[in-house]
N, C-alpha and C positions, 0 to 999 in steps of 0.2 A: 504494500500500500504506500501511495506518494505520500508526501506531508500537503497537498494540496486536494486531496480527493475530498476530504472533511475539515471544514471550517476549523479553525482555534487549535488543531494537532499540528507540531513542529514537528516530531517524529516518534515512528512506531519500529519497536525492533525486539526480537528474540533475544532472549537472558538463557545462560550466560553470555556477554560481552567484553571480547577480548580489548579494546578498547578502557572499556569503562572499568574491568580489572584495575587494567593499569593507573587508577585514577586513585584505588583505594591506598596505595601508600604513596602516591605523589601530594594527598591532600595532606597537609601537616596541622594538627588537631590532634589534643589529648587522647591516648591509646583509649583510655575510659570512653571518653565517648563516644567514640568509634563501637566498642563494644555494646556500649548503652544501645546504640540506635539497630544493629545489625539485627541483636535479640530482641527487641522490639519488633521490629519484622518479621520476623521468625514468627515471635509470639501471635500476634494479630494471627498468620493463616495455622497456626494450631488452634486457637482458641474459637475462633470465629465458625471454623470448619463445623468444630465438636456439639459447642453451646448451640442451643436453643436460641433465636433473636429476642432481643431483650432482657434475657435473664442476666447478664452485665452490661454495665455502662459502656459498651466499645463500640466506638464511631467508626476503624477503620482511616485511624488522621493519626499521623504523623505532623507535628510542625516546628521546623527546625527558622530561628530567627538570628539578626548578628548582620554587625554592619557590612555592606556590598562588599565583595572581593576577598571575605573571607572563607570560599570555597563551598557554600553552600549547596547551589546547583550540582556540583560536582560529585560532592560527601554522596548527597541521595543515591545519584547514579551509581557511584561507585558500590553502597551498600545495599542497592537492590540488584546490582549483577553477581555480588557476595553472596544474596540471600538463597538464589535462584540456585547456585551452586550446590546448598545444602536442602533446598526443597523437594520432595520425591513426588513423583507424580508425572504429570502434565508439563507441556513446555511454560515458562514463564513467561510473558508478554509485559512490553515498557513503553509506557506513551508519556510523550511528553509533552502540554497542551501551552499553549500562548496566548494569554489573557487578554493581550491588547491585539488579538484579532479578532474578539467577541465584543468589544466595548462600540460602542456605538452611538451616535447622537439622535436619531433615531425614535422615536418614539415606540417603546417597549420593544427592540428591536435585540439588544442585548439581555435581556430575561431573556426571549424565546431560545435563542441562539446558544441562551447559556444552559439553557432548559434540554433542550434539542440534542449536544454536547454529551453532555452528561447522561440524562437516564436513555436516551436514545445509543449515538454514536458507545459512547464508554460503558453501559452497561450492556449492552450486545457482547462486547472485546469480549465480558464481563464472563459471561454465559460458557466461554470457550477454554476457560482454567485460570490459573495465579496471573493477575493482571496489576501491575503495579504504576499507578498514573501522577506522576510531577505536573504539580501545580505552582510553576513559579510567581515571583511576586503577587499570593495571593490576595494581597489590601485592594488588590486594582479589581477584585469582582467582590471582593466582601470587604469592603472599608466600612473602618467603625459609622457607625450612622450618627451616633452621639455628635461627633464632631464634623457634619455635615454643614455646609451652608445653605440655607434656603434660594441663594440665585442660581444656585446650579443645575437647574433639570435633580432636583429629589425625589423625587418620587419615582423616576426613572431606576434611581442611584439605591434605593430601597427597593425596589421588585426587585433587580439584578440579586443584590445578596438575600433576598428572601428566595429565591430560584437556584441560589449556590445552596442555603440551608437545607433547602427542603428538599435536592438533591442527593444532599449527601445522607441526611434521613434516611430514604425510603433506599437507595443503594447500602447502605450498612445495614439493613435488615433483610435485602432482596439476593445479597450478592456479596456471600462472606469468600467469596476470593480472590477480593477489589479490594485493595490497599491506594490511600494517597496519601501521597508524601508534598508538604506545602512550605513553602521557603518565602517568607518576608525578612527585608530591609530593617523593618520597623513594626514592633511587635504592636506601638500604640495604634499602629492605622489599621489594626485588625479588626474587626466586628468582636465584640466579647459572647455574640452565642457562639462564633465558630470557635475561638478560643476555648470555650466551655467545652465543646465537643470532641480536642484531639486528644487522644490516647496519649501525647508524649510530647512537650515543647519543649524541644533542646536549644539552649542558647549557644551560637559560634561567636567566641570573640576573638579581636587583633590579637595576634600571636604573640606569645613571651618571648623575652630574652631567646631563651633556649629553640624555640619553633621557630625562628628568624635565623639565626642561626644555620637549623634544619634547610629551610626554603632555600638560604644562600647558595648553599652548597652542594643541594640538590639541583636546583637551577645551572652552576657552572658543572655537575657531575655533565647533565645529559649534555651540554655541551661539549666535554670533553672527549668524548667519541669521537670527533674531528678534531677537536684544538687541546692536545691534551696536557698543554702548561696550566689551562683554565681548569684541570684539577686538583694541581697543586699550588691555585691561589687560594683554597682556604689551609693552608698551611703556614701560610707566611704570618711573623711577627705579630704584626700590624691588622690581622683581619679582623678581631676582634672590634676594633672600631667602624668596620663594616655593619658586624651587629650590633654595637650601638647605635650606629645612624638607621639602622631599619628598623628600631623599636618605637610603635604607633604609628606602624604601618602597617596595611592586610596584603597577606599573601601575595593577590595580584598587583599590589602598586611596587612591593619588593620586587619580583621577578622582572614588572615592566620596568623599572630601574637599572637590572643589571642591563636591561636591551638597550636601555639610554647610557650606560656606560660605555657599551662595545658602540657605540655612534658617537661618541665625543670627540673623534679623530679622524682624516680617511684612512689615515693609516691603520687605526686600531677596527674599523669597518671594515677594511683590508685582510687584517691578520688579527682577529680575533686572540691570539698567542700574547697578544702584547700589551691584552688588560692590564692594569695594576689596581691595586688595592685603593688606592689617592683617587684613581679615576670611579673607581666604582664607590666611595663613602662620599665624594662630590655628586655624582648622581643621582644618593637616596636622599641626601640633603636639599637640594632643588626638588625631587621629588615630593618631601615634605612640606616644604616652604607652597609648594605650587596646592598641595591638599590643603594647610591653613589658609591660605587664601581663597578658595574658595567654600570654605565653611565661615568666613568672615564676610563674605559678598553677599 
């Protein structure tokens, strides 16, 4: 199936994913949580399978929150091509839907669509065995209504997440081998019924010392395949100040740093080989400076 056959799906693919393997120790995040979320998944299609609908509280929601770029998209994938590896059965199935190709200005256009979506398109997947569906930046179909403004098409903005609710309702009682897994920026711009409804909100934060560190060094490893001095620059003296310049930064503005490092020269865009440490802690510095500025705009 394309990503374009049905509305709002980015993409549909069979678990395990060798791809998205490689994603589970590339993401750097506390081993614990890693584990937290994995047996959660697990748990949901032992549980859901066995129990009776409604004899516990299990919605089938996952939601993982934490500022952009600290890997969240990623962690999901990577711990639902994990899960699939240990589930017996059936092949596992992974969609991954795109919210702002449902939203619409429209009038009631976005409920339908989102309506449509979900107990339609995904609870069909649904019917065919372990189906696990990322719902990225979920605020953008279930934003808290509390902090709505009245000029903005609300009533529009209120069907849509009464449509995301009522959704996921009648799929976690319809369809215990549908797991979603939901990833927000910002846990306040949630809706607090869907909050109320996920089995499990795990918070991603900027990396420590130590996971910065990690990212560093992970980052110039897989380069080191080709340029293999870029693996013995976290050895040098002076690296450590690398990781201090990358602490309160996420994951991806580290990595995109070190790519603005190897571009600080053409020579060093040339030959990779001739990174240094000075040019890569200049890097993550402008990198920062360029993030506070615009948390100050």
């Amino acid at each position: 199936m394309s990503a374009t056959e049905h509305k709002g799906i980015l993409t549909h693919i069979k678990l395990p994913s060798l791809e998205y393997d490689g994603l589970w120790d590339r993401i750097i995040v506390p081993a614990e949580l890693k584990e937290k979320l994995l047996a959660q998944i697990l748990l949901e299609f032992t549980l859901r399978r066995q129990i009776p609908p409604g004899a516990l509280p299990i919605h089938g929601l996952i939601l993982l929150v934490g500022p952009p770029g600290t890997g969240k998209t990623s962690l999901a994938k990577a711990a639902a091509s994990k899960a699939s590896h240990l589930l017996k059965g059936k092949t596992t199935h992974f969609i991954q839907i795109e919210p702002h190709g449902l939203t619409s200005s429209a009038h009631g256009k976005t409920q339908r669509d989102t309506h449509q979506l979900l107990n339609g398109t995904i609870g069909e997947y649904a019917n065919q065995g372990p189906l696990i569906v990322l719902l990225d930046e979920v605020e953008t179909l279930a934003v808290d209504r509390k902090r709505l403004s009245m000029d903005s098409n609300p009533i529009d903005v209120h069907r849509a997440t009464d449509a995301v609710l009522a959704s996921l309702d009648q799929l976690a009682h319809s369809r215990p081998d549908l797991l979603f897994i939901a990833t927000s920026n910002y846990e306040g711009a949630v809706d607090e019924a869907l909050l109320s409804r996920a089995d499990l909100i795990l918070e991603i934060d900027r990396p420590s010392k130590e996971a910065c560190v990690a990212i560093l060094e992970d980052t110039l490893s897989v380069m080191s395949a080709q340029w293999h001095k870029l693996g013995k620059l976290s050895h040098a003296s002076n690296f450590q100040t690398a990781a201090d310049a990358a602490v309160g930064l996420d994951g991806r503005q580290i990595r995109k740093a070190v790519l603005q490092a190897l571009a600080s020269n053409k020579d060093v865009a040339m030959n990779p080989n001739l990174l240094t440490v000075e040019l890569l802690v200049g890097a993550l510095h402008n990198t920062a400076k360029s993030a506070q500025r615009r948390l100050n705009s």
